[in-house]
C-alpha positions, 0 to 999 in steps of 0.5 A, spaced: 457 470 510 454 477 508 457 481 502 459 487 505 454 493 502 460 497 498 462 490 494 455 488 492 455 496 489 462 494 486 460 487 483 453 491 480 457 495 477 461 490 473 455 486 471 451 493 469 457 494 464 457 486 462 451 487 461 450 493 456 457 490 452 452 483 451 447 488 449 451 492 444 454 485 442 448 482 440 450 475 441 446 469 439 442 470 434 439 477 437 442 482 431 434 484 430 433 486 437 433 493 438 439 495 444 434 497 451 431 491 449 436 487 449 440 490 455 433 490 459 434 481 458 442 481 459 441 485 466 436 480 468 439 474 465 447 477 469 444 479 475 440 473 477 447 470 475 450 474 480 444 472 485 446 465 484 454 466 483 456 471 489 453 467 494 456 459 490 462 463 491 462 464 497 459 457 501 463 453 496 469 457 498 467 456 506 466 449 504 471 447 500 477 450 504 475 445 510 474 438 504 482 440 500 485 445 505 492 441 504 491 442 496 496 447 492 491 450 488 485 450 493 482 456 491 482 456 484 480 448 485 473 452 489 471 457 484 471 452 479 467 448 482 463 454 485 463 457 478 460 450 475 454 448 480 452 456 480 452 455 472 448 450 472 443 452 476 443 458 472 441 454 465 436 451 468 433 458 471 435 461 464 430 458 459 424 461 464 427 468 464 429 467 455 422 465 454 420 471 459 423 476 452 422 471 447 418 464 445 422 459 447 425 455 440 427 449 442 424 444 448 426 446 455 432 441 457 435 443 450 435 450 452 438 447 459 444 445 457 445 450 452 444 455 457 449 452 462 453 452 456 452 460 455 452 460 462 459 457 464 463 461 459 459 468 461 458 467 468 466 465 469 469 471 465 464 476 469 467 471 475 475 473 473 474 479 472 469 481 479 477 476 482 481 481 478 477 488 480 479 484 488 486 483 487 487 490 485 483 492 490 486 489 495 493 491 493 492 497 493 490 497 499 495 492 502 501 498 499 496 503 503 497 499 509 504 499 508 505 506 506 500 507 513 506 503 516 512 507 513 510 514 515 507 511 523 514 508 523 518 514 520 513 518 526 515 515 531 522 515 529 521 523 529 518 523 535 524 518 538 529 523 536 524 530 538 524 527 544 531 525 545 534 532 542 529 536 547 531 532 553 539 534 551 537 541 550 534 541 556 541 541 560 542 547 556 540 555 559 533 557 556 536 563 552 541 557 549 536 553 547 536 553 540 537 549 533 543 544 534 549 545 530 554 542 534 558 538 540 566 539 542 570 537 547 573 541 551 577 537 557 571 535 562 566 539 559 562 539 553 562 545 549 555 546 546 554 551 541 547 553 537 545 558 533 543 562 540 549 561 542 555 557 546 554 553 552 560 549 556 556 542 560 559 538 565 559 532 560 562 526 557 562 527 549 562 519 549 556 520 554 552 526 549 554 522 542 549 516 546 544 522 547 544 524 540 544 516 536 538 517 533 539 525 531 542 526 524 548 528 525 555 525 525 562 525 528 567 529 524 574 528 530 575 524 536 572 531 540 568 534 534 560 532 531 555 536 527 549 536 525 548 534 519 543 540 517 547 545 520 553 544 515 552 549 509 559 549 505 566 545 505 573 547 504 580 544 503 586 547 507 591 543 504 590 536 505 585 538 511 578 538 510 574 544 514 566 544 515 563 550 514 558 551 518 551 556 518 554 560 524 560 560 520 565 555 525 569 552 522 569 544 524 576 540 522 575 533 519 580 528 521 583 522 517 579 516 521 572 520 520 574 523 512 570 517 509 564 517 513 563 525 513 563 525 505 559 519 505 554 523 509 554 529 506 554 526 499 563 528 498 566 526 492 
């Protein structure tokens, strides 16, 4: 139920503005009164409002979830009645802290219900906008979080396929170990080529696609894949289609793989 130290300094400031906007406003009959005297009686008067509203707020939130939980407008219905009862304890402290700056015009119980009046309008707009200024908190905190959560996830996926391409390169002699460029079959072997070098596995091609699922790359052939980084250019022999790559192989492309070569490299 204790309001956390950083929103208590948060909503100080919003009521500190409120209250110096009143005091340069000058509103009910207050035209001749000089502005730091003003501003001192609106900061009175907007804090002993937040005394009573924060707290109102609150417990008619706590309480009233549990009485019109089911209700659609539940949260609304709360604040509004929240709102109304800390309004009218503030009209009946209200001609106390008026009297305090300046003699008092009319009986006790009229300034009351004028105060409520007062209070129920300026009380509820500082209400609204302490509302606003948490939702978009919140909000930016929620997209904070679900940025948070895209980059986790674009880390573990990272480092999924790190792990994956380094226990495939594994199987390969140290001094072949490098950036991969691409796969070949080559009868029951796996040609595999880096930018160290060949290398020639006791491996199904099937077997290595599986391994390299999660790595950017693509199959070009029944018995050829590339890694999408390692492709600098492209030509045309005929109708064929030939990928450049950065050691200067040359990878064919065959009809059924054609249309996914060019949506991966982004081809017209």
């Amino acid at each position: 139920m204790i309001l956390p130290i950083r929103k208590i300094v948060s909503d100080c400031i919003v009521v500190f503005a409120f209250a110096g906007f009143l005091a340069f406003l000058k509103p009910f009959g207050m035209h001749n009164v000089g502005y730091l005297y003003a501003l001192s009686f609106w900061l009175v008067m907007c804090f002993s409002g937040y005394a009573l509203y924060a707290p109102a707020i609150r417990v008619g939130d706590k309480v009233l979830a549990l009485v019109i939980s089911e209700i659609r407008w539940q949260k609304w219905i709360s604040l509004g009645v929240s709102t109304s009862v800390a309004s009218v304890l503030l009209g009946l402290i209200a001609p106390f802290i008026i009297d305090l700056f300046f003699s008092l015009q009319q009986s006790y119980w009229s300034s009351v219900i004028s105060s409520t009046i007062a209070s129920l309008f300026i009380g509820g707009f500082i209400t609204l906008i302490s509302i606003i200024k948490d939702y978009v908190k919140a909000q930016h905190q929620l997209i904070g979080e679900q940025q948070q959560q895209i980059e986790d996830g674009e880390s573990h996926v990272a480092s999924i396929q790190d792990r994956r391409l380094m226990e495939f390169l594994s199987k390969l002699p140290l001094e072949k170990r490098g950036t991969l460029l691409c796969l070949q079959m080559d009868d029951h072997y796996l040609r595999v080529t880096t930018d160290k070098g060949e290398h020639l596995l006791l491996m199904r091609f099937k077997d290595a696609l599986q391994h390299l699922e999660t790595f950017p790359g693509f199959q070009t052939h029944r018995s050829w894949w590339v890694a999408k980084e390692a492709v600098s250019s492209t030509k045309k022999t005929g109708r064929k289609l030939l990928l450049i790559l950065k050691n200067g192989d040359e990878v064919p492309v065959s009809q059924t793989y054609l249309a996914k070569t060019k949506q991966a490299l982004n081809l017209n």
